[in-house]
C-alpha positions as CSV (number, residue, x, y, z in Angstrom):
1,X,52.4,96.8,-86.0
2,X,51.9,93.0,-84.4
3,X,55.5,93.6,-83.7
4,X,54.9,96.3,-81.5
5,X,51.9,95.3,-79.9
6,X,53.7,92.0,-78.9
7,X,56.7,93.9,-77.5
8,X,53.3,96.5,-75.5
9,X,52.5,93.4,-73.9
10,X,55.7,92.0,-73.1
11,X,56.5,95.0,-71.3
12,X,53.3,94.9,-69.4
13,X,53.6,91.5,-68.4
14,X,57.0,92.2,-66.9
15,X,56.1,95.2,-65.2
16,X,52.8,93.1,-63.7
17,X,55.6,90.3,-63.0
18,X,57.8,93.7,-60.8
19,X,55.1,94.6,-59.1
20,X,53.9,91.2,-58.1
21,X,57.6,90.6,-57.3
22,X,57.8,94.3,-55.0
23,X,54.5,93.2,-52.8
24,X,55.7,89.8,-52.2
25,X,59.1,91.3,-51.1
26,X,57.5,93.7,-48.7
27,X,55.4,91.0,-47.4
28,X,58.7,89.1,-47.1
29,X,60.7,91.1,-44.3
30,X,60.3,94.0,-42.2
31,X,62.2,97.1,-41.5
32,X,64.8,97.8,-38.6
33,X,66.4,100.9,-37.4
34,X,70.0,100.4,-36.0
35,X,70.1,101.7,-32.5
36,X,73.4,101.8,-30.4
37,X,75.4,99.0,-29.4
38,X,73.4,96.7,-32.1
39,X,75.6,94.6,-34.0
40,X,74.1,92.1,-36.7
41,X,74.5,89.4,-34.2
42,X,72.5,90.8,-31.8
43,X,70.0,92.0,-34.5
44,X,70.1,88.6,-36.0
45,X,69.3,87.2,-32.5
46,X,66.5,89.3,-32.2
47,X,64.6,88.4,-35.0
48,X,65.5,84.6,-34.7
49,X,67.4,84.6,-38.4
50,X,71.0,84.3,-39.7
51,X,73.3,87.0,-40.0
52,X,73.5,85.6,-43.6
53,X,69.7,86.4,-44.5
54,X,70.3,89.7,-43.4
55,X,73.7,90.9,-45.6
56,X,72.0,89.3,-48.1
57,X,68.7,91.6,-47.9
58,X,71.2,94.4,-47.2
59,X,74.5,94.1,-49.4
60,X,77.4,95.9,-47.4
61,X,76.2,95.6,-44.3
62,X,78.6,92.9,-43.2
63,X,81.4,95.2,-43.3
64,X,80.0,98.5,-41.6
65,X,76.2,99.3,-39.9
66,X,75.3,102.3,-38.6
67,X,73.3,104.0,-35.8
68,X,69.7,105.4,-37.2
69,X,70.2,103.5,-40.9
70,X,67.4,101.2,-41.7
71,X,68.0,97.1,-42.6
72,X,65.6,95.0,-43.9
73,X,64.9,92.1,-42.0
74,X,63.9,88.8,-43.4
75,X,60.5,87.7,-41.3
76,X,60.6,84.6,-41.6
77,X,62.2,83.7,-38.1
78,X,59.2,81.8,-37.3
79,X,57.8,85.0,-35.2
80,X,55.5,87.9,-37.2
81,X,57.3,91.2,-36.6
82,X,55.6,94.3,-37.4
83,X,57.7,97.6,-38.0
84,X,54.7,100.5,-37.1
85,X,53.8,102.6,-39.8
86,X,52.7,106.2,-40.2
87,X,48.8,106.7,-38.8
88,X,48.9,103.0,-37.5
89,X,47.4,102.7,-33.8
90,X,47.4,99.7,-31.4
91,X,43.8,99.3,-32.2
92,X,44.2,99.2,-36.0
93,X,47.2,96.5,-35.2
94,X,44.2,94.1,-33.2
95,X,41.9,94.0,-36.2
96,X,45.1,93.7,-38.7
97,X,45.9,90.7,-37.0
98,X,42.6,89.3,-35.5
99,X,44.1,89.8,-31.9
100,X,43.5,91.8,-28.7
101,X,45.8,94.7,-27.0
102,X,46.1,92.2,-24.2
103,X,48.1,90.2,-26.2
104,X,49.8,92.6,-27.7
105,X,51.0,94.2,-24.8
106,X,52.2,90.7,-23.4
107,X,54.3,90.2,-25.8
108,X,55.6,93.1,-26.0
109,X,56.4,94.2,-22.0
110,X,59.0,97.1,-23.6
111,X,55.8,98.9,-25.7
112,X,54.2,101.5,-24.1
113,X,52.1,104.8,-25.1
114,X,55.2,106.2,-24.6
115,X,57.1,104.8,-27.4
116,X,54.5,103.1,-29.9
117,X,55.8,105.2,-32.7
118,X,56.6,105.0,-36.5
119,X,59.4,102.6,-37.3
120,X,59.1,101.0,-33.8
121,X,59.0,97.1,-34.2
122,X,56.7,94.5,-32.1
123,X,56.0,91.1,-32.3
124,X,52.5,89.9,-33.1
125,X,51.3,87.0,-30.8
126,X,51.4,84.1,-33.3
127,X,48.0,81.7,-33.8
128,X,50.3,78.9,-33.0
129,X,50.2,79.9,-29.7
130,X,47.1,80.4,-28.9
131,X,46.1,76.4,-30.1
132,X,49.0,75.6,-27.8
133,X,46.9,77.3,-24.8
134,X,43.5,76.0,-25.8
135,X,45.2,72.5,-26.3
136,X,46.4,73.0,-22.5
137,X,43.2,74.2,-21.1
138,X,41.1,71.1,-22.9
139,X,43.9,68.6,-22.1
140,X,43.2,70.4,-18.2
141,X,39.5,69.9,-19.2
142,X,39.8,66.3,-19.3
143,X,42.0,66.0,-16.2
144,X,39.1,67.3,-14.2
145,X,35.4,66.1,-16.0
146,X,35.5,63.8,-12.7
147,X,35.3,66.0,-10.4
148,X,33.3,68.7,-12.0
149,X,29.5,68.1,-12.2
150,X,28.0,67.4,-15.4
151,X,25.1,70.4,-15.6
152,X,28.3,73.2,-14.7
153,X,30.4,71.5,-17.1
154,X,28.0,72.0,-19.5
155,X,27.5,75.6,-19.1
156,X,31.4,76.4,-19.6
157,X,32.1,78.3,-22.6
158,X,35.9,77.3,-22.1
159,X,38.8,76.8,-18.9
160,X,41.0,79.4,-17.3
161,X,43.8,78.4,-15.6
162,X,44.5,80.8,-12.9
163,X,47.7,83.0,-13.7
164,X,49.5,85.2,-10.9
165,X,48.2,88.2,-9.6
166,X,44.7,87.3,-11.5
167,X,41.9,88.3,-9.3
168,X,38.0,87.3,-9.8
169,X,37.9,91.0,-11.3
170,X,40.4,90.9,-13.8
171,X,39.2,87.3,-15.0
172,X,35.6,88.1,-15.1
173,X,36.2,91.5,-17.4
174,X,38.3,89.4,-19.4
175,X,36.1,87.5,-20.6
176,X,33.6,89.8,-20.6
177,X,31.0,88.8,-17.9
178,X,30.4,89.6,-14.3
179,X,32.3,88.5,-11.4
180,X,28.8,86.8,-9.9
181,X,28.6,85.0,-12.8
182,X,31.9,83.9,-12.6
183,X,31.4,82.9,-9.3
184,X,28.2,81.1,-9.4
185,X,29.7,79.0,-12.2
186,X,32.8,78.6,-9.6
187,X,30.8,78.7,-6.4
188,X,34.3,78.1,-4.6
189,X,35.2,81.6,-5.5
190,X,33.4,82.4,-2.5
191,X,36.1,82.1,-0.4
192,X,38.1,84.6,-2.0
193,X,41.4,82.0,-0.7
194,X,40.8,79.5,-2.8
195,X,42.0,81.8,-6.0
196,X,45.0,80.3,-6.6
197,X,47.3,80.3,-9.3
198,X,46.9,77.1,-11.4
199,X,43.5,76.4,-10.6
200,X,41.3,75.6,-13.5
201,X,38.0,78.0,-13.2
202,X,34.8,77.3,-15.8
203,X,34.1,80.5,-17.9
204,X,30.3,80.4,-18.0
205,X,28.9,82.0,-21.5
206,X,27.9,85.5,-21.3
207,X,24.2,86.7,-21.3
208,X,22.5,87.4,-24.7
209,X,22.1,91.0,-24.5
210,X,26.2,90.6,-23.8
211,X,26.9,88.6,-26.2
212,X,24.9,90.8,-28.9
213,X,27.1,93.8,-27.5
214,X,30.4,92.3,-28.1
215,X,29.8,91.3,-31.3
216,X,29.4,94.9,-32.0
217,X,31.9,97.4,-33.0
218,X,32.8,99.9,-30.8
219,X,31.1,103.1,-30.7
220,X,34.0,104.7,-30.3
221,X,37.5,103.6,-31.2
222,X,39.6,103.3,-28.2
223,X,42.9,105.7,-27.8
224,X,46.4,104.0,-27.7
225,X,46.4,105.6,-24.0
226,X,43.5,103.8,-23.1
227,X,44.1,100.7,-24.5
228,X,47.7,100.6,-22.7
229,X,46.1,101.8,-19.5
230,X,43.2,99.4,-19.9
231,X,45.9,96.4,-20.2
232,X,48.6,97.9,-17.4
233,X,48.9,95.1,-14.9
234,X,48.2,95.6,-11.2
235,X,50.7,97.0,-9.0
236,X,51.3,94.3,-6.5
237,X,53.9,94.5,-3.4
238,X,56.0,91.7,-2.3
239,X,55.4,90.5,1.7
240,X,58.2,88.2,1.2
241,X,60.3,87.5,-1.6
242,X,61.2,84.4,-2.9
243,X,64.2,84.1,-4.3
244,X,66.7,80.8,-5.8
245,X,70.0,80.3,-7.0
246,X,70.7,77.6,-9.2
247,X,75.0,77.3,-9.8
248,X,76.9,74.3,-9.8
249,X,78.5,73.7,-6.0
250,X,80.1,70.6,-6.4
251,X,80.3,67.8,-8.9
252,X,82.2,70.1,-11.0
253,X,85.4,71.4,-11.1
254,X,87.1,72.4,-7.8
255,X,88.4,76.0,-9.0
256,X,84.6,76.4,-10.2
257,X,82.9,74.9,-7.4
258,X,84.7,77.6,-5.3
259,X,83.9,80.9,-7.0
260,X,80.3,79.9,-7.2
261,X,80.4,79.3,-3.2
262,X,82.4,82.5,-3.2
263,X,79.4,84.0,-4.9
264,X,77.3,82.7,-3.4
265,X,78.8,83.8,0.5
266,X,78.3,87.2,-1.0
267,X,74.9,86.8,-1.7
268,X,74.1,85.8,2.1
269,X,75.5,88.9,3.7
270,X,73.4,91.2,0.8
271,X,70.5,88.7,2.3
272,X,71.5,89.9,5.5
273,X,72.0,93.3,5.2
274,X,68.5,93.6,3.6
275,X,67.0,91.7,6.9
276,X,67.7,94.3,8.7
277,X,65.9,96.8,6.8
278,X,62.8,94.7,7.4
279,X,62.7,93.0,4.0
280,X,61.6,89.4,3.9
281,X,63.2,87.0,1.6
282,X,62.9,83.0,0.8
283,X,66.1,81.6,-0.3
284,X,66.2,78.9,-2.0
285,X,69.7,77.3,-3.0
286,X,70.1,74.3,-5.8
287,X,73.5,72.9,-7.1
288,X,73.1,72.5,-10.8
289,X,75.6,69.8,-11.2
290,X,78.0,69.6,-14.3
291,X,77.4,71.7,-17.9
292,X,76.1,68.4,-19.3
293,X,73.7,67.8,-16.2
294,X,69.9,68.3,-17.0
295,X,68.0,70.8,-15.2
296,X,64.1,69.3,-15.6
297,X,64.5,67.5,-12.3
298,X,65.7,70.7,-10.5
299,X,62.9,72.9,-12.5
300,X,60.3,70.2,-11.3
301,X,60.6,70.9,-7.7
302,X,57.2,72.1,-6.6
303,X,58.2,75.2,-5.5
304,X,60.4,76.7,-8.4
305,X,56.9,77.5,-10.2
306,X,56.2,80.4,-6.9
307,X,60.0,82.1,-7.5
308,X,59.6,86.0,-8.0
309,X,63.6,85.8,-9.0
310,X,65.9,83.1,-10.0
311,X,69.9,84.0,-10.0
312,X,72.2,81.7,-12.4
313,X,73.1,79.4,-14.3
314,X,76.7,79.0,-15.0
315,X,77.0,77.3,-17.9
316,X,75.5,78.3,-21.5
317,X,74.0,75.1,-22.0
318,X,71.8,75.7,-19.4
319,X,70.8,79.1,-19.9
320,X,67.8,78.3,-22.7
321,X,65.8,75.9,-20.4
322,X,66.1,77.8,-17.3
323,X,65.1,81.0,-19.1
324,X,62.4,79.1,-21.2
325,X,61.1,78.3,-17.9
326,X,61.0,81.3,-16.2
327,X,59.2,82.9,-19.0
328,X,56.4,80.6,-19.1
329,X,55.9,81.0,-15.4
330,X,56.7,85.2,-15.3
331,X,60.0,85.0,-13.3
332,X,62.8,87.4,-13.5
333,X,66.4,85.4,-14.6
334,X,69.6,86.9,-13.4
335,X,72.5,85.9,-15.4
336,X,75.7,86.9,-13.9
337,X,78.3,85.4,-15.3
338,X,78.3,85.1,-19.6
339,X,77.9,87.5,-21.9
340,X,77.8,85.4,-25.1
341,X,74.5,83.9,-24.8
342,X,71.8,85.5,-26.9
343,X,68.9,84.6,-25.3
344,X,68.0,87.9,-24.2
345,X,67.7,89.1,-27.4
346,X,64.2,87.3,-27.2
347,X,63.1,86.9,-23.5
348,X,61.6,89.6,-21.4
349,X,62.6,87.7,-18.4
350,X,66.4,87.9,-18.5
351,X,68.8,90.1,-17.2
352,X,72.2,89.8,-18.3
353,X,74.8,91.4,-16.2
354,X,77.9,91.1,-18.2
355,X,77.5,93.3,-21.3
356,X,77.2,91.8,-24.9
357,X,80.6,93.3,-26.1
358,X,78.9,95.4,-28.9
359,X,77.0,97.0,-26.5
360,X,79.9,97.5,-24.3
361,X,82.2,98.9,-26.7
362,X,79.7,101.4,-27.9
363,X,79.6,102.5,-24.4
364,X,83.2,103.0,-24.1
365,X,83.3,104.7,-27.5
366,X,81.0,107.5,-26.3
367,X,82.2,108.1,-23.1
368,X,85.8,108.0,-24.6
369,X,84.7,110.8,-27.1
370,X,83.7,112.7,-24.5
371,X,86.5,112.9,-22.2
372,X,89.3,113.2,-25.1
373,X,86.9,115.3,-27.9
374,X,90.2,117.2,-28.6
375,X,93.0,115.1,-27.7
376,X,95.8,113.7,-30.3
377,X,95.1,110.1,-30.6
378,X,98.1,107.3,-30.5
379,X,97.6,103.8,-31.3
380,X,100.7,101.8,-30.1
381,X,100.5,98.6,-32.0
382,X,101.5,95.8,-30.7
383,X,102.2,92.4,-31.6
384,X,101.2,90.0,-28.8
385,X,97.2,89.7,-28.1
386,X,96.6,92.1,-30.5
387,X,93.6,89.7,-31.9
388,X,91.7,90.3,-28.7
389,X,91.2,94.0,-29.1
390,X,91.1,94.2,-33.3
391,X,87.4,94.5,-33.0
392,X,87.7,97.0,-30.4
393,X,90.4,99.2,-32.2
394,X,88.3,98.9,-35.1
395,X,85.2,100.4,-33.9
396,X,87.6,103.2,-31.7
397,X,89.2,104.4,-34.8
398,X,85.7,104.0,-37.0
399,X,83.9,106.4,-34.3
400,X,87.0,108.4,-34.0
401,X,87.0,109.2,-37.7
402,X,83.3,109.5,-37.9
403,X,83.9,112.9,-35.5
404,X,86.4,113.8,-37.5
405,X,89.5,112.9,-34.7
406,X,92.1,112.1,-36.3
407,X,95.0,109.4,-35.0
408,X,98.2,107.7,-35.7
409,X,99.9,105.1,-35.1
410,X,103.5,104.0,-33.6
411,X,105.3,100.6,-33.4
412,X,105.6,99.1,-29.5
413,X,109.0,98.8,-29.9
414,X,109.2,102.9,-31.0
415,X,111.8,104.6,-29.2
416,X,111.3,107.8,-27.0
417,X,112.2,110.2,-30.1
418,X,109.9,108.6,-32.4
419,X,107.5,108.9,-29.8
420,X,108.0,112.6,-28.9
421,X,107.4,113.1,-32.6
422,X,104.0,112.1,-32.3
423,X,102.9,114.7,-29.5
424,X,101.1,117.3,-29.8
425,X,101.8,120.8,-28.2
426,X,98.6,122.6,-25.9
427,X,96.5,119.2,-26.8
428,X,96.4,116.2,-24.7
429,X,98.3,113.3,-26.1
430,X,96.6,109.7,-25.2
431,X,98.5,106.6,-25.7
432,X,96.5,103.4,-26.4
433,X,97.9,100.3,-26.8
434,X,96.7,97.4,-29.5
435,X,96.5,94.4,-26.7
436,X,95.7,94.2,-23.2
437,X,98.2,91.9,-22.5
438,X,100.5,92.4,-20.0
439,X,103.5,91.5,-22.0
440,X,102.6,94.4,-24.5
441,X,102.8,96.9,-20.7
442,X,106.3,95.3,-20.0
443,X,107.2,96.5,-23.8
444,X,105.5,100.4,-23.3
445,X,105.6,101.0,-19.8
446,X,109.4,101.9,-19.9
447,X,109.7,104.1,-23.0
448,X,106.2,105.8,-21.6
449,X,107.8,106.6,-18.6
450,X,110.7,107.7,-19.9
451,X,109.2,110.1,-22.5
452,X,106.6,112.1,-19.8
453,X,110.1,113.0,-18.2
454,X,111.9,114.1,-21.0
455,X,108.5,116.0,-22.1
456,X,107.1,117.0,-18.5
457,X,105.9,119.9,-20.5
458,X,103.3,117.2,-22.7
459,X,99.8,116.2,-21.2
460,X,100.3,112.7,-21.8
461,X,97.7,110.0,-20.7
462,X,97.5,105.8,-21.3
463,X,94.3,104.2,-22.2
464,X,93.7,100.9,-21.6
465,X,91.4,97.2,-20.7
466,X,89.0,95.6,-17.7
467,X,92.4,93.2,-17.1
468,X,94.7,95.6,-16.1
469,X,92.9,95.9,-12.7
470,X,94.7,92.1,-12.2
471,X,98.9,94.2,-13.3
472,X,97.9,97.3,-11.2
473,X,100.1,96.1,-8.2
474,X,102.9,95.0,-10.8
475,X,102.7,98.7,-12.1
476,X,101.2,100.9,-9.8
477,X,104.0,103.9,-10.1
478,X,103.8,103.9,-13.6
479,X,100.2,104.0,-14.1
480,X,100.3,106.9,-12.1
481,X,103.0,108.5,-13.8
482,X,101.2,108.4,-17.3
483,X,97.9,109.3,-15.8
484,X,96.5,105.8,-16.7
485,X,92.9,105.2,-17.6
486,X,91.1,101.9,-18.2
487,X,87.5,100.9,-18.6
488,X,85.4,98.0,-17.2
489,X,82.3,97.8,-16.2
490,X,83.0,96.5,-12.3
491,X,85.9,97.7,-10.3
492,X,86.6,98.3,-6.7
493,X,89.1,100.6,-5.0
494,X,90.3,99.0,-1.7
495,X,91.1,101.5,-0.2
496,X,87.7,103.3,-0.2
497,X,85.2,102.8,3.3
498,X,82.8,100.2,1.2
499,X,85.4,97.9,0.1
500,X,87.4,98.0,3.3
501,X,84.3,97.2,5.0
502,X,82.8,94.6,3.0
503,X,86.3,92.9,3.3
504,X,86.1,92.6,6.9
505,X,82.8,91.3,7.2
506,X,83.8,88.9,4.6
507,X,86.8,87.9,6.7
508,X,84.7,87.4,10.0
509,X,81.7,85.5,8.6
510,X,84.1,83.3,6.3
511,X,87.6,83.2,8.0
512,X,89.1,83.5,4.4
513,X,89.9,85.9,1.8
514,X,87.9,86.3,-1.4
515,X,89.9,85.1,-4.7
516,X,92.1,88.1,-5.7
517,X,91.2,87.8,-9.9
518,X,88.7,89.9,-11.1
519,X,85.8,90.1,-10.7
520,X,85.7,89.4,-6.7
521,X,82.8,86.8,-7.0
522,X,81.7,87.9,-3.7
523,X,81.4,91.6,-4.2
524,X,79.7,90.1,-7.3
525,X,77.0,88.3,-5.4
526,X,76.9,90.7,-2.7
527,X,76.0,93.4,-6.1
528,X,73.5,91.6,-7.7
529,X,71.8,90.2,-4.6
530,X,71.1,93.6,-3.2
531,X,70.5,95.4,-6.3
532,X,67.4,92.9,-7.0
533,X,66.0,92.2,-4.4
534,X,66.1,95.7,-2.9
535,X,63.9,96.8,-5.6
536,X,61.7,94.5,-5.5
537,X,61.1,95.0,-1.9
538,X,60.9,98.5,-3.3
539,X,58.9,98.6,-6.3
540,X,57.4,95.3,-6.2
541,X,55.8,93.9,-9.3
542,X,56.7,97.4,-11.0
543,X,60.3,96.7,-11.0
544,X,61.0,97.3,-14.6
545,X,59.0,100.7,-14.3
546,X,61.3,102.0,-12.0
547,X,64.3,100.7,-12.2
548,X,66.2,103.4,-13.3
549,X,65.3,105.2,-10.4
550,X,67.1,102.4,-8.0
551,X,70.1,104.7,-6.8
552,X,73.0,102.3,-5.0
553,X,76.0,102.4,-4.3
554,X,77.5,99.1,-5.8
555,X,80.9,97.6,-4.2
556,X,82.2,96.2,-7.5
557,X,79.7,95.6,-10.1
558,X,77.5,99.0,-11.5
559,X,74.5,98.8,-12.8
560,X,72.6,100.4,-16.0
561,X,70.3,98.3,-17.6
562,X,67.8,98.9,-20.4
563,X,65.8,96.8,-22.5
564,X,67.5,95.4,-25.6
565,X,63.6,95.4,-27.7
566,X,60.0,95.4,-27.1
567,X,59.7,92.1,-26.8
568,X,63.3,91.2,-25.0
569,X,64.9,91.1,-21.6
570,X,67.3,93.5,-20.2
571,X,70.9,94.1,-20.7
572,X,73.3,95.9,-18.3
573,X,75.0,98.8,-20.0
574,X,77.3,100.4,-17.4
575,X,81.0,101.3,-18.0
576,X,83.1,103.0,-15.6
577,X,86.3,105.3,-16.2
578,X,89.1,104.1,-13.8
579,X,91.7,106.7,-13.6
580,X,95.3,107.0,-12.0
581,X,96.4,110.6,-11.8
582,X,99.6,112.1,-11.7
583,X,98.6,113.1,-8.1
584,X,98.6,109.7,-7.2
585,X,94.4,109.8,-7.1
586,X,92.2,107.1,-7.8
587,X,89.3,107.7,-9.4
588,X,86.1,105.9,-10.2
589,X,84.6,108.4,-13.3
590,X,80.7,107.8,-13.8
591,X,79.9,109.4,-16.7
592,X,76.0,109.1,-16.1
């Protein structure tokens, strides 16, 4: 009998010891739903943890993720993350976390009614920053006890400093007084000027009968529609827009120095094209010296703080403190160059032009699907580059198999007969070679060629890489004769009316040609420079509203970009279809 009762209790301590062990582990991380493009080094930049800490929550997931599975997420990246649960509203989420939907919605610029939804995740503004800002506004406190009279500095409850866009309204309902008390504690509010951003204004405290009635609970819990309109920032139009570039001009090397002037010429004529629309602009142009140069002398210029938009850097080692500075001070980044910097992963300010290649190849994979659903798939391994594109050819045949496509495969050095075995009759045949290289075209072109005219019966098509744009003079007639196609996300046909164009002007204002690699820096800057600040001549401070509806006709570069998270900045997602056709057309295919 003691016998059993001692085992009785060992089981019940253990199963006290699981359950105890279960809560602690769902304290411990939170949960994520893969969305496309996602990789686990984007989702490990996201949450500011190791790609490690995540296979080890989820075993397997190092070899293969998948759109719409769930990961657990270890939370524990020095951030709170919350994944929203069923029956969980944005009000429920401030008293959770002792915060305010203000706050909430700041740090989260990608939440909306919209899309606050079960299994969405957001980040909780952290008490560690909140100190930080009271630190700053007594340290600011300090700064100014001389010049602020004793009896008013007595009746401040705390500082504001003055943020952009703030009015006396939106400060005074704030805090939860009235703006004439807020001015008669800050009797230079009279002069409605002298609101500037920076300023340090004294919060008086609120009236008794006030602050009875905040301490009170609502009478009625607010809606997440109202407490997302209540917190929607005004819409504010931009008289003139200020704009820098920061990219190294000299001190550098000379092949680098000259594609960021190249870029930057570019930029001037999208400058002056907008001019003559009417729309003002401030440009402000900084050379950021070497990759090992520090930028805290440039970034402590006076006027960087007023930018609306700041376009660079080059280098990744500069990326963090530029972007960390135009986050604190609510400035859009451009980045045009890298891809390979994660920092958007966690910024709302950024925009990062060139694609994150998981979220490149994901866009490829789909639009491939949909132009070749039923065609007979060839790989054409090859032997030189072949590293490059392993990654790609992996996820290809992965999202192939996953729609039940079937493929095979041939050697490069396969001769026409082996190859003709390998078509399929009344189905489209595509070729797609293992490497982009353009030894691995010298090897294939031939034999290609060769078999479309032994088979001009066969529907036979080539697939290929962005860097065959810099062979397509070498290998024009063939590229044709297969009826070629290649993606990238920026490409420019010569001889269309835009291009020819934009290469005169180039011509006449420079006296040069632009570099003939790819991309064309100056189409690049020319791209970007328009695409920006036209919409926010446009749309103004509700750019990211309304950005998918900024319809342009790019020269080069296209642009698609959406927001990586909630809490992150914005990644461009556009891929184009370039396509040679056996009628000796050149074709541009948008698939959006």
């Amino acid at each position: 009998m003691r016998k059993i009762k001692r085992i009785l209790c060992c089981l019940l301590l253990l199963s006290a010891y699981g359950l105890t062990t279960t809560a602690q582990e769902n304290q411990s991380y939170i949960l994520h739903t893969i969305e496309k493009g996602q990789s686990l080094y984007s989702i490990a930049s996201m949450y500011g943890v190791s790609q490690s800490d995540i296979i080890r929550l989820n075993p397997g997931s190092d070899d293969k993720i998948y759109i719409g599975h769930t990961l657990r997420i270890p939370n524990t990246g020095g951030a709170t993350f919350h994944t929203i649960a069923p029956g969980e509203t944005l009000y429920r989420l401030t008293v959770k976390y002792n915060t305010t939907a203000e706050a909430i919605c700041n740090a989260n610029p990608g939440l909306s009614a919209d899309n606050f939804r079960i299994g969405q995740v957001i980040l909780i503004p952290s008490a560690g920053k909140k100190e930080e800002e009271k630190e700053e506004k007594s340290s600011s406190t300090d700064e100014l006890q001389t010049s602020i009279p004793g009896p008013v500095e007595s009746q401040c409850r705390e500082m504001h400093k003055v943020k952009r866009r703030e009015t006396v309204f939106s400060i005074s309902r704030k805090y939860n007084i009235t703006e004439e008390e807020l001015i008669a504690a800050n009797p230079e509010l009279k002069d409605k000027d002298k609101l500037k951003r920076g300023t340090m204004l004294c919060i008086p405290y609120p009236v008794a009968d006030q602050k009875q009635e905040k301490t009170k609970q609502p009478d009625r819990i607010p809606t997440d529609n109202e407490l997302f309109q209540a917190n929607e920032k005004k819409a504010e139009r931009f008289k003139t827009i200020k704009a820098a570039i920061i990219l190294p001009f000299y001190n550098v090397a000379k092949n680098e120095s000259a594609r960021m002037i190249e870029y930057y010429e570019g930029f001037l004529m999208a400058v002056d094209s907008l001019k003559r629309t009417g729309t003002s602009v401030d440009l402000y142009v900084y050379n950021s010296g070497g990759e090992n140069v520090s930028l805290n002398p440039l970034l402590a210029q006076p006027e960087m703080k007023q930018m609306d938009i700041i376009f660079g850097p080059l280098y990744q080692q500069h990326i963090k403190p530029l972007a960390d500075f135009a986050q604190k001070n609510e400035i859009r980044l451009v980045i045009p160059f890298t891809s390979k910097d994660n920092t958007v992963f966690r910024n709302p300010s950024v925009y990062q032009i060139n694609t994150p290649q998981s979220y490149l190849y994901s866009e490829v994979y789909d639009h491939f699907i949909r132009q070749f659903s039923q065609a007979n798939i060839i790989f054409i391994e090859a032997t030189d580059g072949a590293k490059e594109k392993a990654e790609f050819i992996k996820g290809l045949k992965d999202e192939l198999r996953g729609k039940g496509i079937t493929t095979k495969s041939i050697s490069e050095d396969a001769t026409t007969t082996s190859m003709g075995a390998v078509l399929a009759a009344g189905r489209e045949n595509v070729f797609i070679p293992t490497s982009g290289s353009n030894l691995t075209l010298i090897k294939i072109l031939p034999q290609l060629t060769l078999l479309v005219r032994e088979h001009p019966e066969a529907n036979v098509h080539l697939f290929g890489y962005p860097e065959w744009q810099t062979y397509t003079k070498d290998h024009l007639d063939a590229f044709f004769e297969l009826d070629t196609y290649f993606y990238s996300s920026f490409y420019t046909n010569n001889l269309l009316p835009t291009a020819i164009n934009f290469t005169k002007r180039y011509q006449q204002w420079y006296g040069k040609d632009m570099d003939e690699r790819y991309p064309k820096f100056g189409m690049l800057g020319f791209d970007t420079g328009y695409f920006f600040l036209k919409g926010l001549s446009s749309y103004g401070s509700e750019f990211e509203k309304d950005i998918q509806q900024l319809s342009l006709i790019p020269i080069q570069t296209g642009f698609k970009f959406q927001r990586v998270n909630n809490w992150g900045g914005f990644i461009n997602r556009k891929v184009f279809f370039v396509h040679f056709t056996k009628n000796f057309e050149l074709m541009k295919l948008d698939f959006d």
